[in-house]
C-alpha positions in Angstrom: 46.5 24.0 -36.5 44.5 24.9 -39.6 46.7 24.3 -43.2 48.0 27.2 -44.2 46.2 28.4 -47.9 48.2 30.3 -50.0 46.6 34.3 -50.8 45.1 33.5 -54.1 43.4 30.5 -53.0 39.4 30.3 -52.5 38.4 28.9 -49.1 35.4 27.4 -47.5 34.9 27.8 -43.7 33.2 25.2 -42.1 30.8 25.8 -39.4 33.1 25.0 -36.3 35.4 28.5 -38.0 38.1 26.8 -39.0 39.1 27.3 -43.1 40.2 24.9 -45.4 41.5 25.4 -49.4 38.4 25.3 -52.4 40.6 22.8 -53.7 42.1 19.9 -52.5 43.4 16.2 -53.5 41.3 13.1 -53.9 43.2 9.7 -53.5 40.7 6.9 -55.1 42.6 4.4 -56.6 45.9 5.9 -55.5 48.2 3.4 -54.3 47.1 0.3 -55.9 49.3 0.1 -58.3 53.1 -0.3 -56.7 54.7 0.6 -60.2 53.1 4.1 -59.8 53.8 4.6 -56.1 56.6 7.0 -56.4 54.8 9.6 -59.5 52.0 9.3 -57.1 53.6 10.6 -54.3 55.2 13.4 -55.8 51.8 13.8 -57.1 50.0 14.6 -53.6 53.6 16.2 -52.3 53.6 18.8 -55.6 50.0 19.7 -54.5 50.6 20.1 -51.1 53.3 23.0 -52.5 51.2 24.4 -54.9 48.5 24.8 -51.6 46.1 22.0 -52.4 46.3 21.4 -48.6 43.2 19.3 -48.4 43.9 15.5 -49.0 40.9 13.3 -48.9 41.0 9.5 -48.9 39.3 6.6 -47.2 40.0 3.3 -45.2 37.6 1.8 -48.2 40.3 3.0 -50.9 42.5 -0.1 -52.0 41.6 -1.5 -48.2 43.9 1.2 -46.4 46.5 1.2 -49.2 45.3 4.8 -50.2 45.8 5.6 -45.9 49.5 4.7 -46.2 50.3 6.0 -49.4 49.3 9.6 -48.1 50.9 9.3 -44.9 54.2 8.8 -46.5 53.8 11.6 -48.7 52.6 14.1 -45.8 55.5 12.3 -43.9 57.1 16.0 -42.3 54.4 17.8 -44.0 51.3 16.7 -41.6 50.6 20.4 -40.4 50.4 21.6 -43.7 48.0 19.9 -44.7 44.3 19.1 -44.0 43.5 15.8 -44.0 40.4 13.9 -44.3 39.6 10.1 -44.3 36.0 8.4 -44.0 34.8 5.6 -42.6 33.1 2.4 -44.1 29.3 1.9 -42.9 29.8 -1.1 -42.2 32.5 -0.4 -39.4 30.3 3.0 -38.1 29.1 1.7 -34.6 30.2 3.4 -31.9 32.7 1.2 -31.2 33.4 0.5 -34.8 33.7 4.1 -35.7 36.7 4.6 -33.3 38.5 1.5 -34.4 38.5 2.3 -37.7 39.6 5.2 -36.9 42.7 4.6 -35.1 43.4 2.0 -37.4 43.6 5.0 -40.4 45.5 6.8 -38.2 47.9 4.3 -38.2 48.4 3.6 -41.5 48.5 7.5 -42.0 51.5 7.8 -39.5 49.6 10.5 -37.7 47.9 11.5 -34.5 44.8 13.1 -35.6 42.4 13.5 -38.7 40.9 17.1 -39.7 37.8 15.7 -40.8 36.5 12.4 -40.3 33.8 11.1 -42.8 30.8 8.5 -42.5 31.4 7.0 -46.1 27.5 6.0 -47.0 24.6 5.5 -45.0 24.5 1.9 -43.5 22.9 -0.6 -40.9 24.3 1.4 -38.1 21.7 4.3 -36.7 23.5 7.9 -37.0 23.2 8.0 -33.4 25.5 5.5 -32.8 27.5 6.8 -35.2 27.5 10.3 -34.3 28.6 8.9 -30.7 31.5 7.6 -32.0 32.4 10.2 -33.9 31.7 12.9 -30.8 33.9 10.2 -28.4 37.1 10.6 -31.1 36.4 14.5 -30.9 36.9 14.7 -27.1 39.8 12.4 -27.1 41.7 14.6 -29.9 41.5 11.9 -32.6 40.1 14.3 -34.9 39.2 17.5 -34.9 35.5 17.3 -36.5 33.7 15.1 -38.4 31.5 15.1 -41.7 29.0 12.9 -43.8 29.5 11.3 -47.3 26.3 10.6 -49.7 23.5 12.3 -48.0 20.8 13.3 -49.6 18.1 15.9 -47.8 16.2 13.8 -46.2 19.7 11.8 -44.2 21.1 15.2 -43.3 17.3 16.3 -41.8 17.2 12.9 -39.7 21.1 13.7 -38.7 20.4 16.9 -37.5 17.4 15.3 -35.5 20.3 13.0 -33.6 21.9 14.2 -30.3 25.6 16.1 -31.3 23.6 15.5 -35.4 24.6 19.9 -35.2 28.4 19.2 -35.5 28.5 17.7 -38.7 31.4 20.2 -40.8 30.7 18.8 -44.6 28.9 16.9 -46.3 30.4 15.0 -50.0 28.4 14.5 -52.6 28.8 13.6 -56.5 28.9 16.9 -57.8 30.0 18.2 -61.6 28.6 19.5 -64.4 27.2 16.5 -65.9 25.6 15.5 -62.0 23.9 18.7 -61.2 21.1 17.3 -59.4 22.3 18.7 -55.3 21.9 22.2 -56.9 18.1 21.3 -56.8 17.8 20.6 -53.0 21.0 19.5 -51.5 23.1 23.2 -52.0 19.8 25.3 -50.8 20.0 22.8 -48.1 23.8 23.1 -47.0 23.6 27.4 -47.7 20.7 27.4 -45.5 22.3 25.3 -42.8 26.5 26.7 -43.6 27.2 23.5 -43.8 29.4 23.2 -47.1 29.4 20.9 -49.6 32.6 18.9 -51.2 32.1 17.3 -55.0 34.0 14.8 -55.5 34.5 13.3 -58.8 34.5 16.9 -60.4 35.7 15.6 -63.9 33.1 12.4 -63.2 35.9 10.2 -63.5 36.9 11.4 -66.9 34.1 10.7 -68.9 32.9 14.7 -69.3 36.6 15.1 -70.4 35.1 13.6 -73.7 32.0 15.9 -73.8 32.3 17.9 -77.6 31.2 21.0 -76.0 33.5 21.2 -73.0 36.3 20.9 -75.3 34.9 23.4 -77.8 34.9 26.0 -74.7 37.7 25.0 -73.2 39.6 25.7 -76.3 38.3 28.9 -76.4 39.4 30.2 -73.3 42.8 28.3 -74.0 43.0 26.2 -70.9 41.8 22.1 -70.9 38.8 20.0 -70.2 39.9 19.3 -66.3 40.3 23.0 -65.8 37.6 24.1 -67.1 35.0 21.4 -65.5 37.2 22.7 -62.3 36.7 26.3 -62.6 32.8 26.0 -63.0 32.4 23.6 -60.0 34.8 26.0 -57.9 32.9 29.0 -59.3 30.2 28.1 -56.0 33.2 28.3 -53.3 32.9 29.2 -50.6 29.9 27.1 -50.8 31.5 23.8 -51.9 35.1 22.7 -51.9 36.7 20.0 -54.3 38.3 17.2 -54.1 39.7 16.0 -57.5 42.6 13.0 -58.1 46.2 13.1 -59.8 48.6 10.6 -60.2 51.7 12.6 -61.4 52.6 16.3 -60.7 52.0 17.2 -64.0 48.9 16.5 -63.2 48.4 17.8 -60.2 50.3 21.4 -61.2 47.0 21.4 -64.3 44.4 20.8 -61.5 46.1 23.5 -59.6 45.8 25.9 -62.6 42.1 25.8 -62.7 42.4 27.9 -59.5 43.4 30.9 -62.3 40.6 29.8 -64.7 38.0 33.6 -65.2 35.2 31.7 -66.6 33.3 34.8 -68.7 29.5 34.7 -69.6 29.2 33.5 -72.7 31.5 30.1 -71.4 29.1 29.8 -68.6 25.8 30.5 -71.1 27.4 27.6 -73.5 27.9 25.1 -70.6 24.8 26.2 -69.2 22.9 25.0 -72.4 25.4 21.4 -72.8 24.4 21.1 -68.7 20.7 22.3 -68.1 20.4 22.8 -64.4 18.0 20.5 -62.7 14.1 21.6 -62.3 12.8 18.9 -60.2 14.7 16.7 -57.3 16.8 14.0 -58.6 17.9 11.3 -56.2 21.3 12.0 -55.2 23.9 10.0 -57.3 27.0 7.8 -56.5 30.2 6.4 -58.1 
């Protein structure tokens, strides 16, 4: 069943229908640290109540550690929540691509995936990969599938590749600082409905520092992450987000963003800090 999305939530459809909430939960480098294990949990389990449904994580984070951290926190929770892991390259044969698979949904303590990921282009050819990825749709392992770091030119070759059509999502580097998909990549995934999801929306704290997206944000009386989350979520339903907490506190902030009216004059002042992109720029990474 879809996660529930509270009213006053933005949401993003996905080409197959179903709808998912404009802002979710990332999980990099959650569950690395076994001091923090508990705060981090509560972390994810506050956002699940505040209807940050989405969880995204990754057999690559910590090596599954970031997997079984999240299942134990969705642990009587799994139908509320949407939940989306990815797949290392370097596992994404056929073959491959289902193993790792059931292997995350092992350490996730669940049946099924909502979204299933190819992390990065790799040695494996898409068709391959797409196989394995159609193969764990028909056997229920996951309800669709997505793609992680494509640029234009990797989502025109997947949609040349037999069952290439079903891809839901694709997740990208995406925040005010890395504005280079609105170039291409977003006339690209509007054109197709094929919606975007930024990850890394505060660029791993480093635009947090940025003079000018204090300055605003002080203005409008809210902080730096809510503010770089309010303009990324300003293109949902075209995009959804995926940004990480490791303490409610946190979380219940991120959550807050959701409320954030960004007026003209905010947008005008970012707008000049953040020039928009006026020739293709090769799709970035962290």
């Amino acid at each position: 069943m879809t996660a529930p999305v509270a009213p006053a939530h933005p949401v993003v459809t996905l080409p197959d229908g179903r709808t998912v909430p404009a802002l979710g939960q990332g999980t990099w480098n959650l569950g690395d640290d076994p001091r923090r294990r508990e705060a981090e949990i509560a972390a994810l389990r506050a956002g699940i109540d505040a209807g940050l449904t989405m969880i995204d994580t990754a057999e690559m984070y910590g090596g599954g550690r970031s997997e079984t951290l999240v299942g134990e926190a969705v642990a009587g929770r799994r139908d509320e929540v949407f939940l989306v892991s990815k797949v290392l390259p370097g596992n994404a044969s056929r073959r491959g691509t289902v193993d790792a698979c059931h292997a995350s949904l092992e350490r996730l303590g669940t049946d099924r995936l909502d979204l299933y990921l190819l992390h990065w282009r790799g040695r494996h050819p898409l068709a391959e990969t797409v196989e394995g990825l159609e193969a764990l749709v028909a056997e229920g392992a996951i309800r669709g599938w997505g793609v992680s770091n494509f640029d234009v030119d990797d989502l025109d070759e997947l949609l040349a590749v037999p069952g290439g059509g079903n891809v839901q999502t694709n997740q990208v580097l995406y925040n005010l600082a890395r504005r280079g998909p609105e170039f291409d990549l977003l006339p690209w995934a509007r054109e197709h409905r094929v919606p975007l999801t930024s990850y890394s929306p505060v660029d791993g704290g480093e635009l947090l520092d940025h003079p000018v997206l204090g300055e605003v944000a002080d203005d409008l009386g809210i902080s730096p992450t809510q503010l770089a989350l309010a303009w990324v979520l300003r293109l949902a339903p075209d995009l959804m987000v995926a940004v990480k907490a490791g303490t409610a506190e946190h979380t219940l902030e991120n959550a807050a963003a959701l409320a954030v009216d960004l007026d003209d004059q905010a947008f005008v002042r970012l707008e000049r800090a953040f020039p928009a992109p006026t020739s293709k720029v090769p799709l970035e990474m962290r």
